[in-house]
ROROGU-935120 format. One record per atom (N, C-alpha, C, O): residue number from 1; residue in one letter; atom name; x, y, z. Coordinates in pm, whole numbers. Layout:
! residues N
(atom NUM; a; CA; (X; Y; Z))
...
END
This chain:
! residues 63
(atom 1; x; N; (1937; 980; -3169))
(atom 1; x; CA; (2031; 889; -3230))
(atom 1; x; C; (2094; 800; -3124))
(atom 1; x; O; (2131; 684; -3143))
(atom 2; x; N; (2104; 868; -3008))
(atom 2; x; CA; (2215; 778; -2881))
(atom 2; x; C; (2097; 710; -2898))
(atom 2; x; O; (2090; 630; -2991))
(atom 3; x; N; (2004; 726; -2828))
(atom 3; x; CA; (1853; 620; -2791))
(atom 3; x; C; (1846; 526; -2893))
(atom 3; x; O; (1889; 425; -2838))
(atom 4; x; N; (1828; 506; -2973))
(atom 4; x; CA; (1835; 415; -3045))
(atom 4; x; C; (1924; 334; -3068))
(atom 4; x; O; (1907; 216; -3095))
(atom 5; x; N; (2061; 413; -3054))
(atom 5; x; CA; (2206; 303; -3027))
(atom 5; x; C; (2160; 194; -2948))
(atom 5; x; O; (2123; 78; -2969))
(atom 6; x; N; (2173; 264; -2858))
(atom 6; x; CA; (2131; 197; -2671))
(atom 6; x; C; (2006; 74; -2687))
(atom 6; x; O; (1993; -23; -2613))
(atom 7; x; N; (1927; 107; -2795))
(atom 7; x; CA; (1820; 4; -2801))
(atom 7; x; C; (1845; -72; -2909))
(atom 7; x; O; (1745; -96; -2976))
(atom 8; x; N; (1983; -135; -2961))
(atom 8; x; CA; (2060; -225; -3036))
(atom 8; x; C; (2014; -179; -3227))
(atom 8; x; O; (2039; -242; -3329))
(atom 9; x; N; (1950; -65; -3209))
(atom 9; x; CA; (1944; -26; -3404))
(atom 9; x; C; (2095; -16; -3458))
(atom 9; x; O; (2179; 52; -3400))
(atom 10; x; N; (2116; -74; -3548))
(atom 10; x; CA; (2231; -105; -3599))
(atom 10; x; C; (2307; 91; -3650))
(atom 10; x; O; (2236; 192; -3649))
(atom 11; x; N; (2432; 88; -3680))
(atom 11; x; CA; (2487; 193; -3703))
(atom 11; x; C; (2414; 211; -3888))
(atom 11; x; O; (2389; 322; -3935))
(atom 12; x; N; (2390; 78; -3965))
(atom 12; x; CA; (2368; 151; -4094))
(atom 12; x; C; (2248; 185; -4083))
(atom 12; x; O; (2208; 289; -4135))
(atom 13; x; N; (2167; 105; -4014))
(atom 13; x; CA; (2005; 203; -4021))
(atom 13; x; C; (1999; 346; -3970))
(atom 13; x; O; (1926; 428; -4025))
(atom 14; x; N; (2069; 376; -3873))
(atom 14; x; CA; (2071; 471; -3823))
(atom 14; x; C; (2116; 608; -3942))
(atom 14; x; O; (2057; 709; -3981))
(atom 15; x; N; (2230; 556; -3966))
(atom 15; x; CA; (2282; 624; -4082))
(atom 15; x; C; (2190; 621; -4188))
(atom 15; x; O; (2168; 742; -4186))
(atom 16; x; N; (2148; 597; -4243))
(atom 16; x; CA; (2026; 624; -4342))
(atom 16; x; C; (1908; 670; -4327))
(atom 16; x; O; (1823; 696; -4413))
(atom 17; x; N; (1902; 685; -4155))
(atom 17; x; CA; (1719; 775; -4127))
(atom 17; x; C; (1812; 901; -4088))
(atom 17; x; O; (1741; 1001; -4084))
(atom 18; x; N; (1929; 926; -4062))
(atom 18; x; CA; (1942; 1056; -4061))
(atom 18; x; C; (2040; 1112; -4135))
(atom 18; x; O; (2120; 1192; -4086))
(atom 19; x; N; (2043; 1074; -4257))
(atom 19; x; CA; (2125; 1098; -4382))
(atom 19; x; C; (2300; 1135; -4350))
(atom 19; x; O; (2349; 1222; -4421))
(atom 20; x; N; (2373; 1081; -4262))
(atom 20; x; CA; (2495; 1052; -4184))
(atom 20; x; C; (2585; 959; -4266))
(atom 20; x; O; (2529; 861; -4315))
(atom 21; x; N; (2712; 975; -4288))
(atom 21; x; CA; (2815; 877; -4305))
(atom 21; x; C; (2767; 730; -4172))
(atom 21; x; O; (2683; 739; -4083))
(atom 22; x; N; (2837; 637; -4198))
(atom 22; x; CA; (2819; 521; -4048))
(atom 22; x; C; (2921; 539; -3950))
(atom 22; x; O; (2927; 499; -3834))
(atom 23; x; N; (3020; 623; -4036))
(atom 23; x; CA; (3190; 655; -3976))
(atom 23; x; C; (3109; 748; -3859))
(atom 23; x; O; (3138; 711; -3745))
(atom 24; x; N; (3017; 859; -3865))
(atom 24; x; CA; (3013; 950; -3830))
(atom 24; x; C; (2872; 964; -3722))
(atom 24; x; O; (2837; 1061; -3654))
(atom 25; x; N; (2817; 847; -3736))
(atom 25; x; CA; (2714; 754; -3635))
(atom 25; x; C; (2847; 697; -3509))
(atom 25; x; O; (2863; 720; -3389))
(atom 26; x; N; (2903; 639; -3583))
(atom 26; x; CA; (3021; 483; -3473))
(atom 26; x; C; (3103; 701; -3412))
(atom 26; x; O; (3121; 710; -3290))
(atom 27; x; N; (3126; 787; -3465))
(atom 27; x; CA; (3237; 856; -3387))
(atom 27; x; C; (3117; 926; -3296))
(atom 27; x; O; (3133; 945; -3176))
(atom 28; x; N; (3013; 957; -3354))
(atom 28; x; CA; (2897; 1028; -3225))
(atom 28; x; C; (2919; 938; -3107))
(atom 28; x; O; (2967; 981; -3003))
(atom 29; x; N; (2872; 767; -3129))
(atom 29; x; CA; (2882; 687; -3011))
(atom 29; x; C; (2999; 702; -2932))
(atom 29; x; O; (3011; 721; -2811))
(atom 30; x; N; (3081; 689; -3021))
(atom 30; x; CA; (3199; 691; -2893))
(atom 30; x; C; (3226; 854; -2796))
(atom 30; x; O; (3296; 867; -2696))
(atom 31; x; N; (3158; 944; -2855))
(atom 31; x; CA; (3151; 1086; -2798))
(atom 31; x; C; (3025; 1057; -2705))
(atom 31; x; O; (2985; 1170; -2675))
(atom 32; x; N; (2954; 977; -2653))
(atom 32; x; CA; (2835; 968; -2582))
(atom 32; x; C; (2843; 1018; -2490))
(atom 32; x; O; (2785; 1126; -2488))
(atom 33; x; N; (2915; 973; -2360))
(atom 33; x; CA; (2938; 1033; -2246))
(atom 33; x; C; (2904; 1181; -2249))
(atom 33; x; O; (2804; 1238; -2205))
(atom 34; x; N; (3047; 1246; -2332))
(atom 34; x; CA; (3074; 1424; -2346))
(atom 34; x; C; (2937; 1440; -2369))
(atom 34; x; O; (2873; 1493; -2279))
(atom 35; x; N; (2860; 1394; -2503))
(atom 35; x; CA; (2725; 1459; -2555))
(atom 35; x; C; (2624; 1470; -2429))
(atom 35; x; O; (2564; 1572; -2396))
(atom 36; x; N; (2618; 1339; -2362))
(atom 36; x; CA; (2495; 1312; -2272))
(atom 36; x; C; (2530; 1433; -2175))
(atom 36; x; O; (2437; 1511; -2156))
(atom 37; x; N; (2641; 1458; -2116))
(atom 37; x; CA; (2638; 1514; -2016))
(atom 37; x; C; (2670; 1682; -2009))
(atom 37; x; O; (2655; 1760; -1915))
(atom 38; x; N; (2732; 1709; -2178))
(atom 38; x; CA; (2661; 1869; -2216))
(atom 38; x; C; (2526; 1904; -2254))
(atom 38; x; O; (2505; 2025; -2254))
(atom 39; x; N; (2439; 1838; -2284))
(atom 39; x; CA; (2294; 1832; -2316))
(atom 39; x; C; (2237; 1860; -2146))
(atom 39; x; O; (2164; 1951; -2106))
(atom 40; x; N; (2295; 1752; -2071))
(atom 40; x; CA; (2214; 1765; -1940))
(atom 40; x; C; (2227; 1886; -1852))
(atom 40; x; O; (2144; 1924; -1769))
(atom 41; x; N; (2350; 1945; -1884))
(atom 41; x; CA; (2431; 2054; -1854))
(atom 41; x; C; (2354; 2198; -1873))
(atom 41; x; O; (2376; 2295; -1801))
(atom 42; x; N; (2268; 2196; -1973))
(atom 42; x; CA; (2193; 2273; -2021))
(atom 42; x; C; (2041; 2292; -1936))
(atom 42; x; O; (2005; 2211; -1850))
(atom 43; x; N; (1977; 2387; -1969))
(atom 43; x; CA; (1846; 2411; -1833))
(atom 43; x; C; (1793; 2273; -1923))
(atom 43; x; O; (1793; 2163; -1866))
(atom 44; x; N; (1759; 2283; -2037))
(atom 44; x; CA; (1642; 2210; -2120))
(atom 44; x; C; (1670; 2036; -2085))
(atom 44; x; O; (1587; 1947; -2067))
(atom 45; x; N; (1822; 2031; -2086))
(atom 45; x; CA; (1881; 1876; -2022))
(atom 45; x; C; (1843; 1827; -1892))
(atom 45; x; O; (1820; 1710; -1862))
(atom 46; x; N; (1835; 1966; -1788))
(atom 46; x; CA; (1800; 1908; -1645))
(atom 46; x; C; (1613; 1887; -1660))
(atom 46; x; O; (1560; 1862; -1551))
(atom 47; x; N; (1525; 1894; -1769))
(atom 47; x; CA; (1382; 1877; -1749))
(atom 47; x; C; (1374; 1772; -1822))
(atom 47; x; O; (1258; 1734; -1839))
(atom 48; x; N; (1478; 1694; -1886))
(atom 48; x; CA; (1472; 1571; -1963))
(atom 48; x; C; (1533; 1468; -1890))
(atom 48; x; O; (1610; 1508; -1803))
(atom 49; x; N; (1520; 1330; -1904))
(atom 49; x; CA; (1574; 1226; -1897))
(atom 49; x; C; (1660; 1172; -1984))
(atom 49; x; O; (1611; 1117; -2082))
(atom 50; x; N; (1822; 1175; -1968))
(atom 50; x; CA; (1889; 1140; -2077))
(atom 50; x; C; (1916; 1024; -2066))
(atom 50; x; O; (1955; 983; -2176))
(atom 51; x; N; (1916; 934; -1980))
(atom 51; x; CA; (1956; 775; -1956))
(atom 51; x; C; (1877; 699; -2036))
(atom 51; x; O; (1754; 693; -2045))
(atom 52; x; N; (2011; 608; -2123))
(atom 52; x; CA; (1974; 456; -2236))
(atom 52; x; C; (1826; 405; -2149))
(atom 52; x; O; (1791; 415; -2031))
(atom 53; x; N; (1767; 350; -2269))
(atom 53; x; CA; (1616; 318; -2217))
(atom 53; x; C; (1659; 136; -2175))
(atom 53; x; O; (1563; 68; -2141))
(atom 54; x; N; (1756; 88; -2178))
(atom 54; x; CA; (1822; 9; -2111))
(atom 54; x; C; (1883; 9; -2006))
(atom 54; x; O; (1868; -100; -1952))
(atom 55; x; N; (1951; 82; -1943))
(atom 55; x; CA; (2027; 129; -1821))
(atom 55; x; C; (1911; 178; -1728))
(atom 55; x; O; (1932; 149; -1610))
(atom 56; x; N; (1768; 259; -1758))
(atom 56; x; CA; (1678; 253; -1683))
(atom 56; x; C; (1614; 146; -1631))
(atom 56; x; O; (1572; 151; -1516))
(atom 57; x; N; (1592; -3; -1734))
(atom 57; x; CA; (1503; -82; -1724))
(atom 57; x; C; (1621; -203; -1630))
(atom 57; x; O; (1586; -311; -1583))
(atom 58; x; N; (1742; -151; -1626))
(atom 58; x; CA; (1832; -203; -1568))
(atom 58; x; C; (1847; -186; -1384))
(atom 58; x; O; (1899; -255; -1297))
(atom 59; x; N; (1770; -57; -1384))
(atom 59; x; CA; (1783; -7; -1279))
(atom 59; x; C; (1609; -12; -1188))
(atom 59; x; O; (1580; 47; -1084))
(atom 60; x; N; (1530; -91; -1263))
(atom 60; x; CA; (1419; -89; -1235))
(atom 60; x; C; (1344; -4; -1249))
(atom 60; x; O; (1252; -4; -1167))
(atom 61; x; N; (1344; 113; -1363))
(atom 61; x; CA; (1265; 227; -1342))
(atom 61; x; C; (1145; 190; -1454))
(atom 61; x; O; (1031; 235; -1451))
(atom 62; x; N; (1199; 101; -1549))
(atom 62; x; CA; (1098; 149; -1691))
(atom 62; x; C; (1099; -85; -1644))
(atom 62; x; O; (1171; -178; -1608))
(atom 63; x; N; (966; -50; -1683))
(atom 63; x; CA; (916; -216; -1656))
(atom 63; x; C; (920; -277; -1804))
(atom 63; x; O; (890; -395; -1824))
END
């Protein structure tokens, strides 16, 4: 759901592929930070890449 934020999908589409209020899409986003960085926190978080697929391509990683 963050990933797709990050790649400009609007809050109502989002809300309708994962059967969500939009209130409750817009309050996940603003919890992003906390989420991203208890996920990474986790063993399964440190073998993933959690960084916006924008902020990578920002940073030169993803072409």
């Amino acid at each position: 759901m963050l990933d797709r934020l990050c790649l400009g999908v609007s809050f109502a589409s989002i809300s309708c592929t994962f059967y969500e209020d939009e209130s409750t899409v817009r309050s996940i986003k603003k919890s992003e930070d906390k989420i991203r960085s208890s996920v990474a926190s986790t063993s399964l978080g440190k073998k993933l890449n959690f960084m916006c697929p924008a902020a990578l391509k920002e940073l030169d990683f993803v072409n």
